[in-house]
C-alpha positions as CSV (number, residue, x, y, z in Angstrom):
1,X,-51.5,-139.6,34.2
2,X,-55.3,-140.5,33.3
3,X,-57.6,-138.9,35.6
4,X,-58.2,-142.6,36.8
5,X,-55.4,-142.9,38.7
6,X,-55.7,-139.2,40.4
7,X,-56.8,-141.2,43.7
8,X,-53.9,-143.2,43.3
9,X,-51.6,-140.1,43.6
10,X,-53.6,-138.1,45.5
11,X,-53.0,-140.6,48.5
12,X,-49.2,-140.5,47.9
13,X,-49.6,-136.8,47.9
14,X,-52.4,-136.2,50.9
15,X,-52.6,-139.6,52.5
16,X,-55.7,-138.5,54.7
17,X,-58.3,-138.7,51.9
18,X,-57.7,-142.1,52.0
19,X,-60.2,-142.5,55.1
20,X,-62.4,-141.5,52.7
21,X,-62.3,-143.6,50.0
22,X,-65.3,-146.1,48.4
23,X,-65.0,-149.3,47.8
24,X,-64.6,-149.0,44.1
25,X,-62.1,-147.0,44.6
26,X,-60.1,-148.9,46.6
27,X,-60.4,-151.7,43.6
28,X,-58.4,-149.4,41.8
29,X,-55.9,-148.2,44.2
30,X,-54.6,-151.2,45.8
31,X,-53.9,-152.7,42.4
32,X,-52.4,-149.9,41.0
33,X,-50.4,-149.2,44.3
34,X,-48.9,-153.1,44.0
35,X,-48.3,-153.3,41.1
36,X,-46.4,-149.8,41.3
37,X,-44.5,-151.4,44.3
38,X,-45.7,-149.0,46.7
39,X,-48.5,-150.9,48.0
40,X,-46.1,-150.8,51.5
41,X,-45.6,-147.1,51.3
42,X,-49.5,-146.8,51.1
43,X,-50.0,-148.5,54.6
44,X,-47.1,-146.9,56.2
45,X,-48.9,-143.6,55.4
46,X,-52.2,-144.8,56.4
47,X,-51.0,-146.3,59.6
48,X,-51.5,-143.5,61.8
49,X,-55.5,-143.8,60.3
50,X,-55.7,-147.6,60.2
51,X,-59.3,-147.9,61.8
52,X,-61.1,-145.5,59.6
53,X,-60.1,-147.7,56.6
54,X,-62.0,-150.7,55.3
55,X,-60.7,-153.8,57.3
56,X,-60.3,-156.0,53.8
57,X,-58.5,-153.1,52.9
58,X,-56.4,-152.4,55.3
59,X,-55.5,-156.5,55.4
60,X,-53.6,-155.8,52.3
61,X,-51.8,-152.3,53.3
62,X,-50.9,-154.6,56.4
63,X,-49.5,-157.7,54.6
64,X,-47.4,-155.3,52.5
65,X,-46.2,-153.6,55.6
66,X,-45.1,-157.0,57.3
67,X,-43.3,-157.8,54.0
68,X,-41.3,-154.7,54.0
69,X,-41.1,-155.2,58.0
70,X,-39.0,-159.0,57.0
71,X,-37.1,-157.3,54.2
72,X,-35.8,-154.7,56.9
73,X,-35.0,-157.5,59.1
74,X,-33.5,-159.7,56.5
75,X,-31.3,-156.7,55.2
76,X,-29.5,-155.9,58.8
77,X,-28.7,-160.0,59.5
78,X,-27.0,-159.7,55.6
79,X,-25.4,-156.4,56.5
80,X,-23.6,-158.4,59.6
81,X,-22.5,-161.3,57.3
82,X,-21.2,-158.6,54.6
83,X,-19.9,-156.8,57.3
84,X,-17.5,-159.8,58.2
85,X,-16.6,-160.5,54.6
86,X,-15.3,-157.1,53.9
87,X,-14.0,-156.3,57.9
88,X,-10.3,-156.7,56.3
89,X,-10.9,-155.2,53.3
90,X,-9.7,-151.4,52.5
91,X,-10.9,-148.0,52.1
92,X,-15.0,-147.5,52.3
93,X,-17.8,-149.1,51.9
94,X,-21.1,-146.9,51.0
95,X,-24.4,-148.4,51.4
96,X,-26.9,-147.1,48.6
97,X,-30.7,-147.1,47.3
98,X,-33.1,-149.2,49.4
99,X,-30.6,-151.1,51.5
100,X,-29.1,-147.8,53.0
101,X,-32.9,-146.6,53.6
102,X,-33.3,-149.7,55.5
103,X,-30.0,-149.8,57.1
104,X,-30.1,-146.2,58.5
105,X,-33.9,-145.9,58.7
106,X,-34.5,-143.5,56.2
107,X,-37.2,-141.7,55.5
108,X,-38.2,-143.9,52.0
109,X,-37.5,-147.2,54.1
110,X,-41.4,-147.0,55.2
111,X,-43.1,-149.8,53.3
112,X,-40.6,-149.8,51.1
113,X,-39.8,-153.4,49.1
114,X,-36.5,-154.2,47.1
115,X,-34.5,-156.6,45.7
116,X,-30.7,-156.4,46.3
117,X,-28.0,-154.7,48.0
118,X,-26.4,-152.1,46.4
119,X,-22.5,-151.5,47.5
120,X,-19.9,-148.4,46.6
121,X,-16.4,-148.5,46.6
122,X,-13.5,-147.4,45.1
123,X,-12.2,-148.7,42.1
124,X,-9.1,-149.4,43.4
125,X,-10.7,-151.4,46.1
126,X,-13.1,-153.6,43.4
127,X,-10.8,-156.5,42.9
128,X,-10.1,-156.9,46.5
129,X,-13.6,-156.7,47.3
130,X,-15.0,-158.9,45.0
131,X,-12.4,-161.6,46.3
132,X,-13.4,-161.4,49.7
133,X,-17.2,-161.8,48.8
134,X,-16.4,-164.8,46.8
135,X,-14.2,-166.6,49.9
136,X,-17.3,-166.2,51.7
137,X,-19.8,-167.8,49.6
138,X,-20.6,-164.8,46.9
139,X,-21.0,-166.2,43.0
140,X,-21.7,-164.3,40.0
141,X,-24.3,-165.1,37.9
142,X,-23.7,-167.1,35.0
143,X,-22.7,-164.6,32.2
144,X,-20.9,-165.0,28.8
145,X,-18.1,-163.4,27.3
146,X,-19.9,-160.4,25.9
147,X,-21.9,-159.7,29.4
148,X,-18.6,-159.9,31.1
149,X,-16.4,-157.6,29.2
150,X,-19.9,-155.2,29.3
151,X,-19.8,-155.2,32.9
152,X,-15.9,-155.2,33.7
153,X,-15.3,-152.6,30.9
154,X,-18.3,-150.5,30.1
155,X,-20.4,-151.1,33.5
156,X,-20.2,-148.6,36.5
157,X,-20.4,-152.1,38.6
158,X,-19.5,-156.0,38.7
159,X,-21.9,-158.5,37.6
160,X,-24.5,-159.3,39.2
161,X,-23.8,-161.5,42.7
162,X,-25.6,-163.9,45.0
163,X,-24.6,-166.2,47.8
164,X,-24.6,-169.4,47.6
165,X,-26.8,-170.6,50.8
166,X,-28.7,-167.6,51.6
167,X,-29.8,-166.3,48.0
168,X,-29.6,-162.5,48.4
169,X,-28.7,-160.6,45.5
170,X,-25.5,-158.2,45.8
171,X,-24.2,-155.3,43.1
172,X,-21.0,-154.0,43.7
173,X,-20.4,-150.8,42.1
174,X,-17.3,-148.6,41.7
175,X,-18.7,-145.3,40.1
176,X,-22.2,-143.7,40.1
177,X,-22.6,-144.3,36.0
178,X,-21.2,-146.4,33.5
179,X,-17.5,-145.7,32.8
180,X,-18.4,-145.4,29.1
181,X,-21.1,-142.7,30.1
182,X,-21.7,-139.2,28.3
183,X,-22.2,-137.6,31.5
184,X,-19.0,-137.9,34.0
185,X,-19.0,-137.7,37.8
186,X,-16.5,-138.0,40.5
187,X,-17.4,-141.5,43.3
188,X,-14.4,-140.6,45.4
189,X,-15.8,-137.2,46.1
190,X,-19.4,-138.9,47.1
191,X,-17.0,-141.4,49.3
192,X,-15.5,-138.8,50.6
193,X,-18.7,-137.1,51.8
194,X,-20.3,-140.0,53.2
195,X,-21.6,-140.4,56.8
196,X,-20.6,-143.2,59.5
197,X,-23.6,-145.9,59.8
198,X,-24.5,-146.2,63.6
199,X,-24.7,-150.4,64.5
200,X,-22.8,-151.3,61.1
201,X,-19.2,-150.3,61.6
202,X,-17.6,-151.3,58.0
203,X,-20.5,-149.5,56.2
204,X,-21.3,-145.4,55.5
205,X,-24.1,-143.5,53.7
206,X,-24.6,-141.0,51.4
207,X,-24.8,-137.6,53.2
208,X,-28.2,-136.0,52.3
209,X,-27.5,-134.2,49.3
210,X,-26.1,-137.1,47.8
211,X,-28.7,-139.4,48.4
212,X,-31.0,-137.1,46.7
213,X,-28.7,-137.0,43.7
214,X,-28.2,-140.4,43.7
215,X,-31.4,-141.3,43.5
216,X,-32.2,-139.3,40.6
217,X,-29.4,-139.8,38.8
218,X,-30.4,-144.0,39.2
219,X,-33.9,-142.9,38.3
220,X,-33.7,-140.8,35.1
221,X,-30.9,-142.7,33.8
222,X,-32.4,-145.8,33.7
223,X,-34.3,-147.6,30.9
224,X,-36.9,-149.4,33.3
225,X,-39.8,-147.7,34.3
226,X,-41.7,-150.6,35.7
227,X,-40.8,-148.9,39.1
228,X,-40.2,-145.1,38.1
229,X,-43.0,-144.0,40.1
230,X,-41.7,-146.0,43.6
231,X,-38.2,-144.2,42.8
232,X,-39.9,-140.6,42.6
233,X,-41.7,-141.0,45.9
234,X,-38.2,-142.4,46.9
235,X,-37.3,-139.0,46.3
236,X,-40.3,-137.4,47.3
237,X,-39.7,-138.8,51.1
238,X,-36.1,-137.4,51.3
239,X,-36.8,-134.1,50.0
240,X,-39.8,-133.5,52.3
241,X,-37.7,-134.5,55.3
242,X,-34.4,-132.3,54.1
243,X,-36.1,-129.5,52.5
244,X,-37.7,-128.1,55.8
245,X,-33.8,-127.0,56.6
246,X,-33.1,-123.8,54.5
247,X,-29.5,-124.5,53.9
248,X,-30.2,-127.7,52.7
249,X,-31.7,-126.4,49.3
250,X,-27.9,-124.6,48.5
251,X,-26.2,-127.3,50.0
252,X,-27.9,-129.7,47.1
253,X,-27.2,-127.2,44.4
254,X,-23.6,-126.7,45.2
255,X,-22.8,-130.8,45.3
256,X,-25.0,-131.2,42.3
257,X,-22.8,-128.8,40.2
258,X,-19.5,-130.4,41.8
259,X,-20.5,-133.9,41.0
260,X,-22.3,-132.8,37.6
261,X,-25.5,-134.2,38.5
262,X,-27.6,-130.8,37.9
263,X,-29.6,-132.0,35.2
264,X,-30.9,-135.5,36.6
265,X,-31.1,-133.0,40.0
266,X,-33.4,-130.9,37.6
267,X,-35.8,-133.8,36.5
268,X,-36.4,-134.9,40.5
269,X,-37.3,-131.6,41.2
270,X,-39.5,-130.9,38.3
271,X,-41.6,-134.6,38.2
272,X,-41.8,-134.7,42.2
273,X,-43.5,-131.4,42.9
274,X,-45.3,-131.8,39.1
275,X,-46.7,-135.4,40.4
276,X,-46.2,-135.7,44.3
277,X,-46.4,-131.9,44.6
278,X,-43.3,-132.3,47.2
279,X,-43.0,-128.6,48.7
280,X,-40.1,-126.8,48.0
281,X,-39.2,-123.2,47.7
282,X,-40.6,-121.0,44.6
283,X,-38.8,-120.7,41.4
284,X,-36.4,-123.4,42.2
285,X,-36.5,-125.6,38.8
286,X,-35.6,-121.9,37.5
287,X,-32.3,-121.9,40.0
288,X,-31.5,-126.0,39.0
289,X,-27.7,-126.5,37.6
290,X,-28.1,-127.8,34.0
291,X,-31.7,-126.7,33.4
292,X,-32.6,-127.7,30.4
293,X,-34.5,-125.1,27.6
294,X,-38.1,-124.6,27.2
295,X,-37.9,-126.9,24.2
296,X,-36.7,-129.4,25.7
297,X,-38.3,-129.3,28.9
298,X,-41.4,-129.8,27.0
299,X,-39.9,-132.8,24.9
300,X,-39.1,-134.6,27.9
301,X,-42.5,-134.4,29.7
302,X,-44.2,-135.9,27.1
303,X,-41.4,-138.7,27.7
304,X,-41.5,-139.0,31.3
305,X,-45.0,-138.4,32.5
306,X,-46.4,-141.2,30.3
307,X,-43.4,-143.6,31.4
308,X,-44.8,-142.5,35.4
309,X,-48.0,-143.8,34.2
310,X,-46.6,-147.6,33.0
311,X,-47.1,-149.6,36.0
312,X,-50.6,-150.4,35.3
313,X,-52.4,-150.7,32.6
314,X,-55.3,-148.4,34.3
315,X,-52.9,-145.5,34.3
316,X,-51.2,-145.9,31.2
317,X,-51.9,-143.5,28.6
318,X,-51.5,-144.1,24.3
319,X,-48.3,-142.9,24.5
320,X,-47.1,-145.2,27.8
321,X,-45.6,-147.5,25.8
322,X,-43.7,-145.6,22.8
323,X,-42.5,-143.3,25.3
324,X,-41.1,-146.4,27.7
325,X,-39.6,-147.5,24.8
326,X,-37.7,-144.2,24.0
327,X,-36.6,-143.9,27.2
328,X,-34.9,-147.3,27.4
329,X,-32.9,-146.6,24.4
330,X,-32.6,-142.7,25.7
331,X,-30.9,-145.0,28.6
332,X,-28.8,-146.5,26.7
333,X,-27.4,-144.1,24.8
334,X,-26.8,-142.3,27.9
335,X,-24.5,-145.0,28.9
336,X,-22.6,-145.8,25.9
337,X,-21.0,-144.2,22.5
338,X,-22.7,-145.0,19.1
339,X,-20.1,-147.5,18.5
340,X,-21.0,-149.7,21.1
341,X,-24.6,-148.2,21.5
342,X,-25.8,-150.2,18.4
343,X,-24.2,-153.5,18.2
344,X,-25.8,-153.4,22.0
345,X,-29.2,-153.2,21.2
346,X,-28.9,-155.2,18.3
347,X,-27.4,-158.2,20.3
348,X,-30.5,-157.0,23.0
349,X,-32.8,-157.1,20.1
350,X,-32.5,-160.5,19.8
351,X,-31.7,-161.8,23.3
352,X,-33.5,-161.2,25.8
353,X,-31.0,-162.3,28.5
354,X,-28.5,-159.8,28.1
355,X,-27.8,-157.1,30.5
């Protein structure tokens, strides 16, 4: 990160020092906070302080907080109307990334902004759900034969869907990662772990482990860094409120290596206390399933700390964008063999609507 956004982290890290924050300063921090996506998370940590900061300031820190506030809102009436679609539907239905934070009142739901719900279920359940959804109202976005078979074949979800008279934005998903993926993991053991969702009966949630690994696994598998930073503090909040259990730090370890998430587990752990300085025990990188060598280690910060930085162009260093850019196709190649890999990105190359 460029030492001009240091105030920017250090009031993720130490929300406090915001009180004492100059003007100037605040210039800087509320645009690089919104257009981080975590303009709500700053006011939900500054809440408790509100008076002590500027009142133009904390105008902004407020309207991002009432936004957050509606999505909340907006995401328990949808959970009831998903709820009725899927009441005769079989097996579970898990709840995952911003909608379960919102849903269960998580600790990253504070301030936090999204754009979709994000279901679970087995594949043997997909066809069945995705019938019920469309009965009541649920399309899928317009896609071609290509974006179909990518999604139906390759994909770890459906396409895209939205309802028709209400306009919220639904991913179904059967698996954790793409079926075509290097890495493998096991969705009916995450089902199978899940935890009951008190005031939305058809629903569950990730136990705590497996939202951490969840979240990282999303996060440093993905090509889009746009909001990288929002999904480490994602991670930052549910470590800090987990961690303070001892047994929870084992606990994490031992699902990581039985779902073979250790190394994404590994990067979480590594970037949050590197950037958020989220406290956890000593010498616990050093304990991670899958750590990766020196080498490599090394290889990869210069990848991932620059790609932290890309929200704003204040932050973003000389090598922001090359290293976005190898990330993304890291992503990608990630997700899919060689043989598919490349006429992907060649047919992404040269339109920009695909998937």
């Amino acid at each position: 990160m460029k030492p001009i956004c240091d105030d920017f982290l250090h009031a993720l890290r130490e929300p406090a020092v915001m009180a004492g924050f100059a003007a100037e300063t605040w210039d800087r921090v509320v645009r690089q906070a919104r257009a981080a996506g975590l303009l709500g998370r700053l006011g939900a940590l500054a809440s408790g302080f509100s008076e002590r900061l500027p009142a133009a300031v904390w105008r902004h820190l407020e309207a991002a907080l009432t936004l957050a506030e509606q999505q909340r809102r907006a995401v328990h009436c949808e959970l009831r109307h998903l709820g009725r679609s899927l009441e005769n539907t079989a097996g579970p239905v898990l709840l995952l990334k911003g909608a379960a934070y919102a849903a269960a009142d998580l600790p990253p739901a504070a301030g936090r902004i999204f754009t979709d719900i994000d279901l679970l279920v087995p594949r043997a359940q997909l066809s069945e759900t995705e019938s019920a959804l469309m009965l009541d109202g649920w399309i899928t976005s317009p896609h071609d034969a290509y974006d179909l078979r990518y999604y139906r074949e390759w994909m770890h979800e459906l396409p895209p869907m939205q309802h028709i008279r209400r306009q919220t934005w639904l991913d179904v998903h059967h698996n954790i990662l793409p079926e075509t993926a290097r890495r493998k993991t096991r969705p009916a053991l995450f089902l199978a772990a899940s935890l009951p969702l008190p005031g939305f009966p058809r629903f569950s949630i990730p136990e705590p482990a497996d939202q951490v690994l969840h979240s990282a696994t999303h996060l440093f598998h993905e090509g889009e860094w746009q909001h990288g930073l929002r999904d480490l503090v994602d991670l930052d909040a549910l470590l800090r409120a987990y961690g303070g259990d001892a047994a929870f730090w084992p606990h994490l370890f031992a699902r990581a290596e039985t779902l073979n998430l250790g190394r994404p587990l590994y990067y979480a752990l590594r970037y949050a206390r590197r950037l958020l300085h989220t406290p956890m025990p000593e010498h616990l990188e050093a304990a991670c399933p899958e750590r990766p060598g020196r080498f490599a280690a090394a290889l990869l910060d210069a990848l991932f700390l620059p790609a932290f930085a890309s929200a704003h162009a204040e932050c973003r260093t000389p090598l922001s964008g090359p290293a976005a850019f190898v990330l993304y196709v890291r992503s990608h190649w990630l997700r899919m063999p060689v043989h598919l890999l490349i006429p992907h990105l060649l047919r992404k190359a040269f339109n920009t609507d695909e998937p």
